[in-house]
C-alpha positions as CSV (number, residue, x, y, z in Angstrom):
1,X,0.0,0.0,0.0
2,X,3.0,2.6,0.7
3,X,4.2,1.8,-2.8
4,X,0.6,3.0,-4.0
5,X,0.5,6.0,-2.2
6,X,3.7,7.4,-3.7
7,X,2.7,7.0,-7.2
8,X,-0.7,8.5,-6.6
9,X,0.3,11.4,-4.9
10,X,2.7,13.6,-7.4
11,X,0.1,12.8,-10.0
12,X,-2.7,14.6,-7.6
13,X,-0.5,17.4,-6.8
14,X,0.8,17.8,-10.5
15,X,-3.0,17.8,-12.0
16,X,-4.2,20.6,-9.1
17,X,-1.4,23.0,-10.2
18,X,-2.3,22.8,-13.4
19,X,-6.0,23.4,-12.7
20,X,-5.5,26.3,-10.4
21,X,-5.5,29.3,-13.2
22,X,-6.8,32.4,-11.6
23,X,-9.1,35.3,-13.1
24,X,-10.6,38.4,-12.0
25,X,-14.1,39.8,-12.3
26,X,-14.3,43.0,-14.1
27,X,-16.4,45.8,-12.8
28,X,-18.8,44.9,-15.6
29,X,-19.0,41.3,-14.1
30,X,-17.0,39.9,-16.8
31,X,-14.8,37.2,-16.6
32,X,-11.9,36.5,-19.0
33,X,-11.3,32.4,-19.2
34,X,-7.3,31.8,-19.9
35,X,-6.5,31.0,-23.8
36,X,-5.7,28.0,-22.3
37,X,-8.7,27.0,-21.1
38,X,-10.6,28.4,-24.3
39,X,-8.4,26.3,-26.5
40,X,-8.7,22.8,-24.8
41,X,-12.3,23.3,-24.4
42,X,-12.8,24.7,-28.3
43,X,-14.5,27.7,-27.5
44,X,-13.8,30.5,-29.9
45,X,-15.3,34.2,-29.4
46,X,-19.3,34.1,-29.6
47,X,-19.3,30.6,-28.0
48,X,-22.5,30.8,-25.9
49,X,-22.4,29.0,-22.3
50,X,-24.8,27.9,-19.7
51,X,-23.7,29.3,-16.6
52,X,-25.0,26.7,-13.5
53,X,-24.3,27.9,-9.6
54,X,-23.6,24.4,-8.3
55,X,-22.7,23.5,-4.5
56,X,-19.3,22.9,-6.1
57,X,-18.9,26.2,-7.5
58,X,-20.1,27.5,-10.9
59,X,-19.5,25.2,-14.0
60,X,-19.6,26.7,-17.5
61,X,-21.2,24.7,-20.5
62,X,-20.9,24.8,-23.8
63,X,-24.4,25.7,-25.1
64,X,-25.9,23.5,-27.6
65,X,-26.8,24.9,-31.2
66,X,-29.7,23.1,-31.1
67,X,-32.2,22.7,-28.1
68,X,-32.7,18.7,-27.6
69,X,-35.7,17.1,-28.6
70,X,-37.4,14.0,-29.1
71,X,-38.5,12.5,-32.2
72,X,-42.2,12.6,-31.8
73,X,-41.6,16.3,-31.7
74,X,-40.0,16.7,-35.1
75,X,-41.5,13.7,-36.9
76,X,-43.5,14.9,-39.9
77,X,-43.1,18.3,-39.6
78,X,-41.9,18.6,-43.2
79,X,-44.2,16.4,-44.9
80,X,-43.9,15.6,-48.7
81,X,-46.6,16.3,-50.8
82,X,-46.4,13.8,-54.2
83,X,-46.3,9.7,-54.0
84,X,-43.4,8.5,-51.8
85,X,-39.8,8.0,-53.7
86,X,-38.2,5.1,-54.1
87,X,-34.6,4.7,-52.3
88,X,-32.9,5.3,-56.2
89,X,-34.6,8.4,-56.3
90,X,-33.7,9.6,-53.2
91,X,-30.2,8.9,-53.7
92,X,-30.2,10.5,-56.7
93,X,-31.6,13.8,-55.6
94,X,-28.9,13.6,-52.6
95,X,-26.3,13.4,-55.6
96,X,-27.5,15.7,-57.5
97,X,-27.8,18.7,-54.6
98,X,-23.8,17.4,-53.3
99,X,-22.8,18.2,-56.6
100,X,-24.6,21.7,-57.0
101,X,-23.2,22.0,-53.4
102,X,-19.4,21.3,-54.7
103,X,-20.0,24.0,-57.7
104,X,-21.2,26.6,-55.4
């Protein structure tokens, strides 16, 4: 168990080093997030985030683009009018609107 302990515990104090990156609150209440941070997380300027208060402290998310939903909300909403296609036609309409895609 001693051996364990002595592996464990540079790794623990290594990692909270590198997670303790401060930041200050401007008078407008903004906060700048370290480059750093922004680049391992993706988030470029205009990145929206949720903001949660948790007992923890307060976690920043990524917002989604899209809000979640389930199917039976979405399902038909864009209903074709005409007799159904066969899968050929479908795929050649997806082909056809790739390419016109690729020109543009």
């Amino acid at each position: 168990m001693r051996g364990y302990l002595t592996f464990i515990l540079p790794l623990e104090i290594e990692m909270g080093m590198q997670e303790r990156i401060t930041t200050v609150i401007s008078t407008k209440g903004q906060v700048i997030l370290p480059k750093a941070i922004r680049e391992g997380r993706h988030w470029s300027a205009g990145t929206r985030l949720t903001v949660e208060d948790t007992p923890d402290g307060v976690l920043l998310r990524a917002t989604p683009a899209f809000p979640e939903t389930v199917i039976d909300a979405v399902f038909g909403s864009m209903r074709h009018s005409g007799p159904a296609l066969s899968l050929e036609e479908m795929d050649a309409a997806i082909a056809k609107e790739a390419k016109r895609r690729a020109r543009d």
